[in-house]
VOVOLUM-724628 format. One record per residue (C-alpha): residue number from 1; chain; x, y, z. Coordinates in Angstrom, 1 decimal. Layout:
{NUM "A" {X Y Z}}
...
***
This chain:
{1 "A" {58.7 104.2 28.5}}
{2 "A" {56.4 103.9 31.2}}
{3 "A" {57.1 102.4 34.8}}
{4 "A" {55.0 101.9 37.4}}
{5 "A" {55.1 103.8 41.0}}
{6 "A" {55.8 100.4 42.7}}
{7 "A" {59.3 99.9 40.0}}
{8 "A" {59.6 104.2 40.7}}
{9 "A" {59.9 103.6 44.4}}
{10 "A" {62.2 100.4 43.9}}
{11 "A" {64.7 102.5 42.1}}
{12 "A" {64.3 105.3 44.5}}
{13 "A" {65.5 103.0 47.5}}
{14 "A" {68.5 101.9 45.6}}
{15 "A" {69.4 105.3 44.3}}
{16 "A" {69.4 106.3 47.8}}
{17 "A" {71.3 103.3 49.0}}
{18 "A" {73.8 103.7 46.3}}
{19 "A" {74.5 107.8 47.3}}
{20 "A" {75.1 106.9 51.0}}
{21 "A" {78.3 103.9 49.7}}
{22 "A" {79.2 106.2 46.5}}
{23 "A" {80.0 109.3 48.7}}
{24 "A" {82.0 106.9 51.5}}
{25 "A" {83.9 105.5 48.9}}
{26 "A" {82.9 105.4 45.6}}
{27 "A" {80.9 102.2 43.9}}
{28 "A" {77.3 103.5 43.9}}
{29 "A" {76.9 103.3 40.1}}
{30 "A" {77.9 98.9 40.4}}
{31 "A" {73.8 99.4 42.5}}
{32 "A" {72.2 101.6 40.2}}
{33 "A" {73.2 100.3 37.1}}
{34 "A" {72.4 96.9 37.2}}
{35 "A" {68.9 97.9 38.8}}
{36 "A" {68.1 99.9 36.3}}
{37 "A" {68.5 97.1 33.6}}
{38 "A" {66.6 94.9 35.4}}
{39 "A" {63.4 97.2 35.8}}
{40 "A" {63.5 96.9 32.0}}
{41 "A" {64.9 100.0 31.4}}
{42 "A" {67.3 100.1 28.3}}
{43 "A" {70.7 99.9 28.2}}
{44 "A" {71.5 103.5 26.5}}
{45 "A" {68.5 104.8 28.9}}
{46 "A" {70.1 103.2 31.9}}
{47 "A" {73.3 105.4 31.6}}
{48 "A" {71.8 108.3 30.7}}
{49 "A" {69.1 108.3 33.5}}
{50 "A" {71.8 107.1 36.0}}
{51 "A" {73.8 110.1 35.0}}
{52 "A" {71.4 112.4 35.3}}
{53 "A" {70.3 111.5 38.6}}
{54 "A" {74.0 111.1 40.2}}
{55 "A" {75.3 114.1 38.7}}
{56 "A" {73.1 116.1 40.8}}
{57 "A" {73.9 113.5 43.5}}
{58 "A" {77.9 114.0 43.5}}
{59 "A" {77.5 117.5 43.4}}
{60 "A" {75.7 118.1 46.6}}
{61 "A" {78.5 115.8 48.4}}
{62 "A" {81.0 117.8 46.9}}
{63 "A" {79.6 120.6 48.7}}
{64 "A" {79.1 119.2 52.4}}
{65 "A" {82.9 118.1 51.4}}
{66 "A" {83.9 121.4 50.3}}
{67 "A" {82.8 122.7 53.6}}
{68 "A" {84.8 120.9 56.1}}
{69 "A" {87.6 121.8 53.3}}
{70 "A" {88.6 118.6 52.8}}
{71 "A" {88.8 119.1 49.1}}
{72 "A" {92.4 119.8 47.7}}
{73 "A" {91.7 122.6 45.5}}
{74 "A" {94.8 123.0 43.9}}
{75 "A" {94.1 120.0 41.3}}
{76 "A" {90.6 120.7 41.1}}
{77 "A" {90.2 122.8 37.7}}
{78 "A" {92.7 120.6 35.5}}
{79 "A" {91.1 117.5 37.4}}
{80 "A" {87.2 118.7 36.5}}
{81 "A" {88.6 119.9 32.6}}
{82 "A" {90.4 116.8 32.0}}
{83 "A" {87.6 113.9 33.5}}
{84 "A" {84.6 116.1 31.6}}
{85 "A" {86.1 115.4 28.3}}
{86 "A" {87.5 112.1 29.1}}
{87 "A" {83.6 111.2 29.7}}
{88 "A" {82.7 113.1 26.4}}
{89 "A" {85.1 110.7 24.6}}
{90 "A" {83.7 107.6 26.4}}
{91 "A" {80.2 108.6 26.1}}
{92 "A" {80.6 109.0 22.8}}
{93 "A" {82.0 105.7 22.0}}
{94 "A" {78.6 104.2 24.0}}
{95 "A" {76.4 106.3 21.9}}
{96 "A" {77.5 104.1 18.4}}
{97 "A" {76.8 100.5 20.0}}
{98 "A" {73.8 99.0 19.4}}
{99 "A" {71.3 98.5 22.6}}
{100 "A" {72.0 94.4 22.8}}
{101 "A" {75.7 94.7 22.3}}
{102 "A" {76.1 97.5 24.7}}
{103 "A" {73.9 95.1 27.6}}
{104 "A" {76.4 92.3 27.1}}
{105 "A" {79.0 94.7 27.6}}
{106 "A" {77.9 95.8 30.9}}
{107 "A" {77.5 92.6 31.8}}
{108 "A" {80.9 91.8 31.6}}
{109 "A" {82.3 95.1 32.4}}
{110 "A" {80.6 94.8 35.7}}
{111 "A" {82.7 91.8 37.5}}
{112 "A" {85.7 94.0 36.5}}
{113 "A" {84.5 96.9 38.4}}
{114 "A" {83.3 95.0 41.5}}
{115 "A" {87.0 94.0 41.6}}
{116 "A" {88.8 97.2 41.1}}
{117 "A" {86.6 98.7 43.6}}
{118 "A" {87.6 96.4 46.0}}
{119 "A" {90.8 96.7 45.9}}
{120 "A" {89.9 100.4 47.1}}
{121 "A" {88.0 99.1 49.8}}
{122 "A" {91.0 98.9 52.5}}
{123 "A" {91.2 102.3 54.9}}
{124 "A" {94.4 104.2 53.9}}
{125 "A" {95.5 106.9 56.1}}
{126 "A" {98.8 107.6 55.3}}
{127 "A" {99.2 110.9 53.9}}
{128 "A" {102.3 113.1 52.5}}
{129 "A" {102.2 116.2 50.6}}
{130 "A" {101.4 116.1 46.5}}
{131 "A" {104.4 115.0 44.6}}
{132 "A" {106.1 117.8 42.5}}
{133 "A" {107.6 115.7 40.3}}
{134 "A" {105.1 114.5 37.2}}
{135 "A" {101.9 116.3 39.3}}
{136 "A" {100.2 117.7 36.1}}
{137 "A" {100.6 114.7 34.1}}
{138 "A" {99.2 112.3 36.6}}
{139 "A" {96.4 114.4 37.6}}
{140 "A" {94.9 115.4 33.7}}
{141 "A" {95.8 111.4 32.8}}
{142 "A" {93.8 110.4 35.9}}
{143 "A" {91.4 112.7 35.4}}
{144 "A" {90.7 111.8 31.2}}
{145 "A" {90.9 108.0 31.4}}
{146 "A" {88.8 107.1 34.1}}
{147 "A" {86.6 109.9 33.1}}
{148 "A" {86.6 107.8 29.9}}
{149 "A" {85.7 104.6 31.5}}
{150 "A" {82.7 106.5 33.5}}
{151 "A" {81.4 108.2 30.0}}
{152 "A" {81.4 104.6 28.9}}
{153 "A" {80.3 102.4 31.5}}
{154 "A" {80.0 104.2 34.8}}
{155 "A" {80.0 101.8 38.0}}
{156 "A" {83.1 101.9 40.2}}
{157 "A" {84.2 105.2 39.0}}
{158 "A" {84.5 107.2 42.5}}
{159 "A" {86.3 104.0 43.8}}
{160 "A" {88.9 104.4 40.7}}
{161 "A" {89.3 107.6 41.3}}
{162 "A" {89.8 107.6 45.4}}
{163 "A" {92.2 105.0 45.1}}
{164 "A" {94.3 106.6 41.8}}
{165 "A" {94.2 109.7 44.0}}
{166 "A" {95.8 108.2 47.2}}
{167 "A" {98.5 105.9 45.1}}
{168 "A" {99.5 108.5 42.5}}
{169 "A" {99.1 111.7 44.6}}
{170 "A" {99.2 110.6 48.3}}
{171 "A" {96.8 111.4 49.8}}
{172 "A" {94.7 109.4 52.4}}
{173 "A" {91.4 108.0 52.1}}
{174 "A" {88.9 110.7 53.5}}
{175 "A" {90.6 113.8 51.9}}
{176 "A" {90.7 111.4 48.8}}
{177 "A" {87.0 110.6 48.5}}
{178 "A" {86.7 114.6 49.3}}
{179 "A" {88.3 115.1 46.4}}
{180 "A" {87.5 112.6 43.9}}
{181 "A" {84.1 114.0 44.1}}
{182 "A" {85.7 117.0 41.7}}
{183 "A" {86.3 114.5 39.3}}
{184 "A" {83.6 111.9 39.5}}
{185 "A" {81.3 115.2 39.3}}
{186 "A" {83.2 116.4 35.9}}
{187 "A" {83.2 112.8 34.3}}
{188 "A" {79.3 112.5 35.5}}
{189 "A" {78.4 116.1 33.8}}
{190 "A" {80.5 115.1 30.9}}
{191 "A" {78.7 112.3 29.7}}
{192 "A" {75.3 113.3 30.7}}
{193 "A" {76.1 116.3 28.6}}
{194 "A" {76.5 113.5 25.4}}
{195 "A" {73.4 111.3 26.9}}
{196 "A" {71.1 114.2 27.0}}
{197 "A" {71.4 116.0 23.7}}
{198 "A" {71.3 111.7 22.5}}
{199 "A" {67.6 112.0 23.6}}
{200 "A" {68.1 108.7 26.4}}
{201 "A" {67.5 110.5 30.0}}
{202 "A" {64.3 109.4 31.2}}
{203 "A" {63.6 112.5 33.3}}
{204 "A" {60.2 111.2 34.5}}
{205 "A" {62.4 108.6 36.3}}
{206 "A" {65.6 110.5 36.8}}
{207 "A" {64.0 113.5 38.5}}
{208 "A" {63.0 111.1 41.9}}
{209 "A" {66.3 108.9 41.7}}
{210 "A" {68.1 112.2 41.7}}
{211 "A" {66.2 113.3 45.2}}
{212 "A" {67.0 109.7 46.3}}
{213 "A" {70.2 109.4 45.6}}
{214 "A" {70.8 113.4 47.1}}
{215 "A" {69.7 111.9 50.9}}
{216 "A" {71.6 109.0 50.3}}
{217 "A" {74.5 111.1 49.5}}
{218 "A" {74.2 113.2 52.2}}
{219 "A" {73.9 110.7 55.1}}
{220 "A" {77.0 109.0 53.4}}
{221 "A" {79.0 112.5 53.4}}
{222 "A" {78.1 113.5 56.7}}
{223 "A" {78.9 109.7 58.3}}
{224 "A" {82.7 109.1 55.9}}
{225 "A" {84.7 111.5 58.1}}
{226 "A" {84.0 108.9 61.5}}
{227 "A" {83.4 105.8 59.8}}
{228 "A" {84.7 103.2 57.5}}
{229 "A" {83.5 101.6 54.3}}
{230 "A" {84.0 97.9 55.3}}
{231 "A" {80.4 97.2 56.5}}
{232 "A" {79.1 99.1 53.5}}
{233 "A" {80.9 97.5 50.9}}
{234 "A" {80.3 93.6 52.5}}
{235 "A" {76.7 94.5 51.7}}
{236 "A" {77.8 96.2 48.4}}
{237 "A" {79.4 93.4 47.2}}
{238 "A" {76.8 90.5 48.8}}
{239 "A" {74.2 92.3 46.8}}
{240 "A" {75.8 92.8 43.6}}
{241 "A" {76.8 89.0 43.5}}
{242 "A" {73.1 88.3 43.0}}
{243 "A" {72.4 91.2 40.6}}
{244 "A" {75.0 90.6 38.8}}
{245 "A" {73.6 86.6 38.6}}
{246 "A" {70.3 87.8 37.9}}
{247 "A" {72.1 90.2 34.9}}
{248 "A" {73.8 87.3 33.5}}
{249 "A" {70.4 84.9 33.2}}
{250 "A" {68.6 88.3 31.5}}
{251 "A" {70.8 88.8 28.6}}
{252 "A" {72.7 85.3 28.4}}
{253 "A" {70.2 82.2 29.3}}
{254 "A" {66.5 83.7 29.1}}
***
């Protein structure tokens, strides 16, 4: 398909906007998505394009993170191996839904990660060592279902993960958006593995979101470490309200 420079440079801005509140605290994708839709790009396009473009996103955050070793690296491998193939399966399951079906879906799936996002929202910084008891089970579980959710759908997924990380393992919410970034990075590759052999990443498009949404990322990374997400997500969740209106007249009224 073919978008103008003016719809290019739109999606840039968001993508850019959505790195700087993904790598605070997770939620970029609940921007991206919906914009992406409503420039008319398709539904199996939108997730594939988005992937592409925050993939390379989360991985340079994961690096400025990795540097002020803030990462736990002791659940990083069975985190990355379990959320890749949990995106596989979810990416998977997207593929075999027809285009109109899967736009309703988001639709409805989006409210439900606006809420679960917010819930992740609060600042936690209560921290205690990882438990011993159950560790490997709760990690790979983490790591494969909401790696399945982001194969399938995608917004919300760093928030999931930052806030399964601090209830489950502990830990508080810096050094848990440090390390989520593992996992969000794994589920991210996973699908975009399934979305790119699929033949729906538009790389004309997904080549500039991906620059966008690497400055946005890095402002974000550098700034989570001395600052909150309150202010960030008040404007997160102000502007998805009205995409998320504008989503629901597209595919249900018009």
């Amino acid at each position: 398909m073919e978008l103008s420079l003016t719809i290019i440079a739109l999606l840039c801005f968001f993508f850019l906007v959505a790195g700087f509140i993904d790598s605070i605290a997770g939620g970029g994708g609940l921007i991206t998505t919906p914009m992406l839709l409503l420039c008319g790009v398709p539904p199996h396009a939108t997730l594939g394009t988005n992937k592409f473009a925050t993939t390379i996103g989360t991985l340079t955050s994961l690096w400025t993170y990795a540097r002020s070793h803030l990462v736990v690296l002791r659940i990083a491998l069975a985190g990355f191996i379990s959320a890749f193939f949990g995106a596989v399966a979810g990416a998977r399951l997207t593929m075999m839904l027809d285009s109109a079906i899967l736009g309703k879906v988001l639709v409805f799936l989006l409210p439900a990660g606006m809420v679960i996002s917010l819930f992740s929202g609060r600042s936690f910084f209560r921290e205690g060592d990882l438990p011993q008891k159950g560790l490997w089970p709760k990690v790979i579980g983490m790591g494969f279902f909401i790696g399945m959710y982001d194969g399938f759908f995608g917004p919300g997924t760093g928030s999931f993960f930052i806030l399964a990380q601090h209830l489950l393992l502990r830990m508080n919410l810096v050094r848990a958006s440090a390390t989520a970034k593992i996992f969000n990075l794994a589920s991210n590759a996973g699908a975009l593995t399934v979305f790119a052999t699929g033949g729906v990443v538009l790389y004309s498009l997904g080549i500039p979101c991906a620059i966008a949404n690497i400055i946005g990322n890095q402002l974000g990374t550098r700034l989570a470490i001395r600052v909150g997400a309150h202010v960030v997500r008040l404007f997160l969740y102000v502007t998805l309200t009205i995409l998320l209106c504008t989503l629901i007249y597209r595919f249900f009224i018009a």
